[in-house]
N, C-alpha and C positions, 0 to 999 in steps of 0.2 A: 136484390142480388141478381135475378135475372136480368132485368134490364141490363146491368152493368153489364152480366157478360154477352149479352144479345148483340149491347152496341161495340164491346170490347170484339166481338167476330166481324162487326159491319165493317169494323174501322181496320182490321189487319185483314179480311179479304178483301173486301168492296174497293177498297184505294189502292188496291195492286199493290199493299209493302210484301204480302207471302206471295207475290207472281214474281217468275224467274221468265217463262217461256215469252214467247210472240205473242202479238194480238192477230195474226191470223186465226181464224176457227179451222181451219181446214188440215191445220198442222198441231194441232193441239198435244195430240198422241206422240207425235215423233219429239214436238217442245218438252212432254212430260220426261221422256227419255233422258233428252238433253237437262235438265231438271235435276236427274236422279244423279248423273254424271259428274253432273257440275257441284253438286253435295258429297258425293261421295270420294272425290275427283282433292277437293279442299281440304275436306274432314279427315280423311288420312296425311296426307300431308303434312297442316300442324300437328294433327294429335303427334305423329312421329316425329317432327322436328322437337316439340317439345316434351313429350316422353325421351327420347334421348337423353335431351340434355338435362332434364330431372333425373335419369338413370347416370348418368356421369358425373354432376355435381352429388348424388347420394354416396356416389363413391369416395368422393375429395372430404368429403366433410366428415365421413363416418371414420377416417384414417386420423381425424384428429376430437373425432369426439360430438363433432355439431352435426350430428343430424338430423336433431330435432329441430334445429335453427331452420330445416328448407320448410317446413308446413307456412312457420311466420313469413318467409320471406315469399312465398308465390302467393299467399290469399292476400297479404300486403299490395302486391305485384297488380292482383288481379280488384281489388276494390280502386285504387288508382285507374284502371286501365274502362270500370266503369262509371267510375267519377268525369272522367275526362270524355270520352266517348260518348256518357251519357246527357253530356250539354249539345252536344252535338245534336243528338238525338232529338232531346227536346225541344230544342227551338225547332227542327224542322217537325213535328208531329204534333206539336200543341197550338205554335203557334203560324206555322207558313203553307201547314196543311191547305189542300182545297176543299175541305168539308169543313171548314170552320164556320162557313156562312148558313148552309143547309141543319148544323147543329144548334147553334144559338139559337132559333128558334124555338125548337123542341118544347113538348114540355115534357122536359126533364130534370131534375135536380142537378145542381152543380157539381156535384160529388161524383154523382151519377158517370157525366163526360169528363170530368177531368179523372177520375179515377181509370173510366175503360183507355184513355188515352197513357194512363201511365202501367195498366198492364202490357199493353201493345209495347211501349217501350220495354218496358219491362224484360220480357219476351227476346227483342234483339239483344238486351245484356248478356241473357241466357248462354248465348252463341260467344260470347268474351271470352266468360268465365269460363263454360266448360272448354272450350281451347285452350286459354292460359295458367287454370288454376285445377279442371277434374284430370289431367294426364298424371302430371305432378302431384299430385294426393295420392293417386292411383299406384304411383309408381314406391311413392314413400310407404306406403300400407304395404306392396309386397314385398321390398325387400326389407321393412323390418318386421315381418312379417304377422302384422296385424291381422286379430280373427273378423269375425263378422261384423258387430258392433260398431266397428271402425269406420265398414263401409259404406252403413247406414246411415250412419253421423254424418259420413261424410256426401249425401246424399241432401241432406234436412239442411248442411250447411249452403251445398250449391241452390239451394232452392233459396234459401235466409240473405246469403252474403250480400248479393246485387240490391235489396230492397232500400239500406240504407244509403251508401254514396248515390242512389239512383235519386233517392225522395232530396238530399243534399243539394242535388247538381237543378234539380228541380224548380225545388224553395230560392235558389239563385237567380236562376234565367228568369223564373217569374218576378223579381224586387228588381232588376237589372229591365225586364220590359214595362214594368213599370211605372218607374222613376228616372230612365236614363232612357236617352236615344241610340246610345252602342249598341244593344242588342236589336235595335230595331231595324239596322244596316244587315241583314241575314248573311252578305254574301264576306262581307269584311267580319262579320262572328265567328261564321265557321272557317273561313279561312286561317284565324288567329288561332281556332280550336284543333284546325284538323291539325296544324304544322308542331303545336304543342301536343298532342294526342301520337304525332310520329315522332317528335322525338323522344317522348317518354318510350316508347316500343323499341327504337332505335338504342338510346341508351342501355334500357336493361338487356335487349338483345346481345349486344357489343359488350356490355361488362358480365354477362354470362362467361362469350369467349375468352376474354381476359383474364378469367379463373384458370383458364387452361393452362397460360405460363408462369402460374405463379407455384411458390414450392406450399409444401401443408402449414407451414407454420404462417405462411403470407395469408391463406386463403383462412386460418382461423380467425386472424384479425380482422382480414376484409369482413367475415361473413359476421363477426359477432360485433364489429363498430358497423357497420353498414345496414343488419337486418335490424339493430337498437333505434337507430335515427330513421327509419322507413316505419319502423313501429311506433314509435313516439307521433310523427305526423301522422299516421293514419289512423292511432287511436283517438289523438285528439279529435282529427276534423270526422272520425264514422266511429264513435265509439262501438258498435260492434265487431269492430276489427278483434280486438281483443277475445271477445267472448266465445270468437269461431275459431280464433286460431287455440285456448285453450279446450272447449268442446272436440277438436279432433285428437290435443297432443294428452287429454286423460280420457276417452273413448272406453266407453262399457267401466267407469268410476259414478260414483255419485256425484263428484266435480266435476264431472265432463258433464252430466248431465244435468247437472244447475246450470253450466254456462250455457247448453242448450237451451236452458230455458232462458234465461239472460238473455240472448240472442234474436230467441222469438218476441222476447218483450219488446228490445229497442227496433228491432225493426216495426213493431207493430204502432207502437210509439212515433216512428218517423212518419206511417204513413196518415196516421191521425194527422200531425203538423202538416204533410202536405196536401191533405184533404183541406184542413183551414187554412191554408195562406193562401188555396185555391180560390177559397170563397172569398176571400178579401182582394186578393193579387191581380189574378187568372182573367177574367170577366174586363175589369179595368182595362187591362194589357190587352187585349186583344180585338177588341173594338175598337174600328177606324183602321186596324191595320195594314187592311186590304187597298185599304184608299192611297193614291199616288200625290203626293208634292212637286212640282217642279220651283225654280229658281230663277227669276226672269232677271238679264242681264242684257245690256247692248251689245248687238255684235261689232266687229270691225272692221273696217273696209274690206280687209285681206279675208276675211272667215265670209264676208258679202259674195264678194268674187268667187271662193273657192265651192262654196256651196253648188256653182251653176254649171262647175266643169264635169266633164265628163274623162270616164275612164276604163276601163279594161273590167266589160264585167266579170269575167272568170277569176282575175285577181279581187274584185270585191268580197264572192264568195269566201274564196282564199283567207284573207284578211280576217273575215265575219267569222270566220269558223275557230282563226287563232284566240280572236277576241274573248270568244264565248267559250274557251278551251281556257283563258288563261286568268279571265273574270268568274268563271262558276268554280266555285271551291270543290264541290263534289270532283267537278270535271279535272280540273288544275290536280289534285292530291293521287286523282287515277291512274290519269291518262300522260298529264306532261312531268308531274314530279317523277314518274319513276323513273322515267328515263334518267334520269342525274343519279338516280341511287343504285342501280347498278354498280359502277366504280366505286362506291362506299362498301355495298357487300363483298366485291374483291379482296379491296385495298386493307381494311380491316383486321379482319383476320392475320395477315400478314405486320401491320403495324402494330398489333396486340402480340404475337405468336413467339414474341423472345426470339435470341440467336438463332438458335436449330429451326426458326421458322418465317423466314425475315425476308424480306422484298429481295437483298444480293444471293438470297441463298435460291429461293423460287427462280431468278434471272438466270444462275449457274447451272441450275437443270434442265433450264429448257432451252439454253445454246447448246448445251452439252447433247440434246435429243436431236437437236435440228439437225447436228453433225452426227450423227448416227447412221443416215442413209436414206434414200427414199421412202422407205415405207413407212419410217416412223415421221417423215414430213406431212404426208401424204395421208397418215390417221389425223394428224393437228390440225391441216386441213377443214377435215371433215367436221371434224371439232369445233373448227370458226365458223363456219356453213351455218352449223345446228344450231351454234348460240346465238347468232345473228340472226335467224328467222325467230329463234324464240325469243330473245328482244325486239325484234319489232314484232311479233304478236302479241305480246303481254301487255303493250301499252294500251289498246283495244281501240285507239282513235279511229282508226279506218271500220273495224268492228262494232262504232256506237254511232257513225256518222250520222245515217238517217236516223236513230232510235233517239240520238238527243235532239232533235229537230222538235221532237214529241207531237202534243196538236197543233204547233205552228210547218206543220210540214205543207200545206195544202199552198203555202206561200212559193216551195219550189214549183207548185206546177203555172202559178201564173208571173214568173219572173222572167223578164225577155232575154232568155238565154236557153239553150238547149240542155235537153236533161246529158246530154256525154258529157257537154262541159263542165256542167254544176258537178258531175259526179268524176270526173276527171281534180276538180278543186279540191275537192273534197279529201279523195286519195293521198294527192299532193300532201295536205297538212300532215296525216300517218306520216307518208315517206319523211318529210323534214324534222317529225321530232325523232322520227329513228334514226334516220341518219347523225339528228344530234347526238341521242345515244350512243351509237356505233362510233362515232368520231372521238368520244371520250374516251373509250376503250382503246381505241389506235392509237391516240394520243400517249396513254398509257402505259399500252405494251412498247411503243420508240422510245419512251423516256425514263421508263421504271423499271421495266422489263429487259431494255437494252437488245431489242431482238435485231436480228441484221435486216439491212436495207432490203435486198431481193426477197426477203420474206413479206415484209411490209406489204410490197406493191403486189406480190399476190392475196395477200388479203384483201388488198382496196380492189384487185379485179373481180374478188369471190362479192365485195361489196354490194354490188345494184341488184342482181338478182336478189342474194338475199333478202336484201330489205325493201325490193317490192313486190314482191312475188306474197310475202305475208298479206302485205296492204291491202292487194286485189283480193284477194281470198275472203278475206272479212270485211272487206265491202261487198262482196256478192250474198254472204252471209245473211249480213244486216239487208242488201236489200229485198232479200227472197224472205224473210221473217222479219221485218223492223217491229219495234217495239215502242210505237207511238204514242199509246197510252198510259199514262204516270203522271203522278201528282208530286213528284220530288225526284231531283237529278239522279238519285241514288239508283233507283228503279233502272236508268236507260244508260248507267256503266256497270254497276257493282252487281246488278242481277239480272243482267243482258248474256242469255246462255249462248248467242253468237260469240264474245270473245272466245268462250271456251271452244267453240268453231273452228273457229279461229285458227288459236293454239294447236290444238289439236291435228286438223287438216295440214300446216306447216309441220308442224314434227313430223308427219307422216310421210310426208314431202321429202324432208331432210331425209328420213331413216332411211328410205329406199335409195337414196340418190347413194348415201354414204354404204350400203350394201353392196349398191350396183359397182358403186369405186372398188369396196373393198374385195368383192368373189374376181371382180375382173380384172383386176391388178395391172392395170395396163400400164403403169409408170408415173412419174412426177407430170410430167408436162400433159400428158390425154386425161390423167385425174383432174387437175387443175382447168383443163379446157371444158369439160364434165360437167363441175362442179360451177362455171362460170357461165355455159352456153344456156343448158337447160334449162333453170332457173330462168331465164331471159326466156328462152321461146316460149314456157306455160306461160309465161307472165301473158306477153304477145299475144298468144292465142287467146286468152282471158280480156286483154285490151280489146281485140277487134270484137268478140262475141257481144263487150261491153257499147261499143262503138253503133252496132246493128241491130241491138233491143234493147237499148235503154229506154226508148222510150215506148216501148210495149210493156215492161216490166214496170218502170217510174208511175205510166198511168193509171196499172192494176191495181197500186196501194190506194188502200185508202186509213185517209187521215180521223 
């Protein structure tokens, strides 16, 4: 048992999955800062987006009787959400890790490493569940106002529930690396995982909303044909679905308390099964994996020729960066999908929302404001300003450029091209998938929204500042902290405390600007010049600064 958790700590610090900060030393302190931000920054966030909406649906349900049905229906929600996530998981930490080669060695039992690798998993589930499934308990316990007993259970449960879809999703990747070569393609697994893993999120997010326009008698049917069929599959495939959801809903009963035990059995049970398919599976699968295959094929006159041409290296960059943005699954699901899901989170709402809450009815309110008079043009404005830098900050491309380069970064210092250019290329990619974003939404608002023409083309002027004025910002980020060192994409997007930088620094940007509009009130047309000019000169100033130490900074990092 020690050992196991010796290597269970080597393997969640030693490979950077619990580092958020830079691999500078020198920033370490200010990193942790950024750290605490960036955790605490997230974790309120969901918890309130979904406490909300468990304090909303306890309402809907309790007017018709089911409110017992919400316990089934979020740890249902929330074993799915580690089922799915947790394949993810495990193929990147079992088997594409880069300590698989330094472990197999060891001598240590196979239990031993496959066990501390499915704690460490384990561990990220933590983070699901208690997002998608501790708010919603939390919230069901106090308004029906559950004593103590309740919360403790409901405590033993968050600790129990992830063990079995975890050990499930497990037992699979390894008979799938195995016996088959699909899992052995990593970047086409998780690609098929991650886009499956967001619509499930999407879905249940969207059919939450959808509760909203329906009347009680709709949302009794919904919830009691709906939470039936999510419980039927998820007790079949984690039979402890069952055990947790009745352990919370008869809490401080002696029936709650057998299913507690029920609960601790089957999980203890699964993880026996995944200890031994380890031993049989695990070891197979994973030797050689490191090893590369090519496919030798003739080339043809034309692929002859083309090989010897030369081209525009800043566009190469260019190209390389898209490539590797739209081939890394981590990368693709971060960085370029969101941009499209924006006008999903819009549009939604509104396509869900019934009469009283419909795309002509949103369109009627907001010509009906534009015709109101300056001021209230002149706050909408400001409004488009702020969401447009915070779309192009949230995608974090410009903000991970160097950090996903990782240990191949040492390749931009001997590439015959200057560091302004590469890092000019670079930039560029952020601007084009924001601008893709932003262009969705314009599109949008002309065709959905029905907003007039002269409004329009002050948006496309408030346009370029906005969305490069982010860009520069979190490339300077990332290059004053890159985050070089990682053993998995995940490391150099999803816990790169530069986006939050990022973010951050552009909101801050916006909020003053839109201050400075709103105390000085100088009119439509000096707002609108404001709001368009500025954004452009910091960018400017930020270009040139870029343009005259890049390469005093570029050569400081080291890889």
């Amino acid at each position: 048992m020690a050992n196991l958790l010796r290597l269970t700590r080597v393997l969640l610090f030693g490979n950077g999955y619990a580092g958020l900060g830079s691999d500078a030393r020198r920033k370490r302190r200010f990193s942790g800062i950024g750290n605490v931000l960036l955790f605490s920054f997230l974790a309120i966030y969901f918890i309130a987006a979904i406490g909300a909406s468990a304090w909303g649906l306890y309402g809907m349900l309790s007017a018709v009787g089911l409110e017992a049905a919400m316990v089934g229906l979020f740890v249902s929600a929330g074993v799915l959400a580690v089922f799915v996530f947790g394949m993810m998981y495990v193929i990147s930490i079992f088997y594409f890790a880069n300590d698989i080669e330094r472990l197999l060695p060891l001598p240590m039992l196979p239990e031993q490493i496959i066990g501390a690798k499915f704690l460490v998993t384990l561990i990220y589930e933590y983070v699901f569940v208690g997002v998608i499934v501790l708010p919603a308990l939390a919230v069901y316990g106090y308004r029906s106002g559950a004593d103590f007993i309740y919360y403790l259970t409901m405590v033993l449960v968050f600790l129990l529930l992830p063990v079995i879809p975890l050990a499930v999703a497990a037992i699979i990747i390894m008979l799938l690396m195995r016996f088959t070569r699909f899992g052995r393609n990593r970047d086409r697994f998780n690609m098929v995982a991650s886009i499956l893993a967001l619509a499930l999120g999407l879905g249940f997010s969207f059919g939450m909303q959808s509760l909203t326009a329906s009347t009680t008698t709709d949302i009794g049917q919904l919830i009691t044909q709906g939470s039936e069929r999510i419980a039927q599959i998820t007790t079949t495939a984690f039979p402890g679905t069952i055990f947790a959801t009745r352990a919370l809903a008869d809490s401080g009963t002696s029936a709650g308390l057998a299913n507690l035990a029920l609960l601790f059995l089957a999980a203890a049970v699964a993880v026996v099964l995944l200890l031994a398919a380890g031993r049989l599976l695990y070891f197979k699968g994973v030797i050689g994996l490191t090893s590369s295959t090519a496919v030798r094929r003739r080339l043809t006159k034309a692929e002859l020729e083309g090989t010897g041409r030369s081209g525009s290296p800043m566009l190469a960059v260019f190209v390389k960066d898209i490539r590797v943005l739209l081939r890394t699954p981590i990368f693709f699901i971060n960085c370029v999908l969101l941009n499209f899901l924006w006008p999903l989170f819009i549009i939604v709402p509104f396509v869900t929302g019934g009469e009283d809450f419909s795309l002509d009815t949103l369109a009627n309110i907001v010509n009906s404001l534009l015709q109101a008079g300056d001021e209230l043009i002149v706050l909408s404005l400001v409004v488009v300003f702020a969401f447009t830098v915070f779309l192009s900050a949230t995608n974090g491309i410009s903000a991970s450029a160097l950090s996903r380069e990782g240990r191949q970064f040492y390749i931009m210092k001997i590439l015959p091209i200057s560091y302004a250019r590469q890092a000019a290329a670079k930039i560029s990619v952020g601007i084009l998938f924001s601008f893709i974003g932003w262009l969705m939404l314009f599109l949008m608002g002309a065709f959905l929204f029905k907003l007039p023409l002269w409004y329009l083309l002050a948006v496309a002027l408030i346009m370029p500042g906005a969305v490069l004025l982010p860009n520069l910002l979190g490339f300077f980020f990332d290059l004053l902290w890159p985050k070089l060192h990682w053993d998995n994409e995940q490391t150099a997007v999803k816990r790169n405390v530069n986006v939050l930088y990022c973010m951050l620094s552009s909101l801050l940007v916006a909020i003053l600007l839109g201050v400075l509009v709103y105390f000085l009130n100088p009119g439509y047309e000096i707002s609108l010049f404001i709001l368009v000019a500025m954004p452009l000169l910091i960018s400017a100033a930020l270009i040139l600064y870029l343009r005259r130490n890049a390469a005093r900074l570029f050569s400081g990092l080291q890889d």
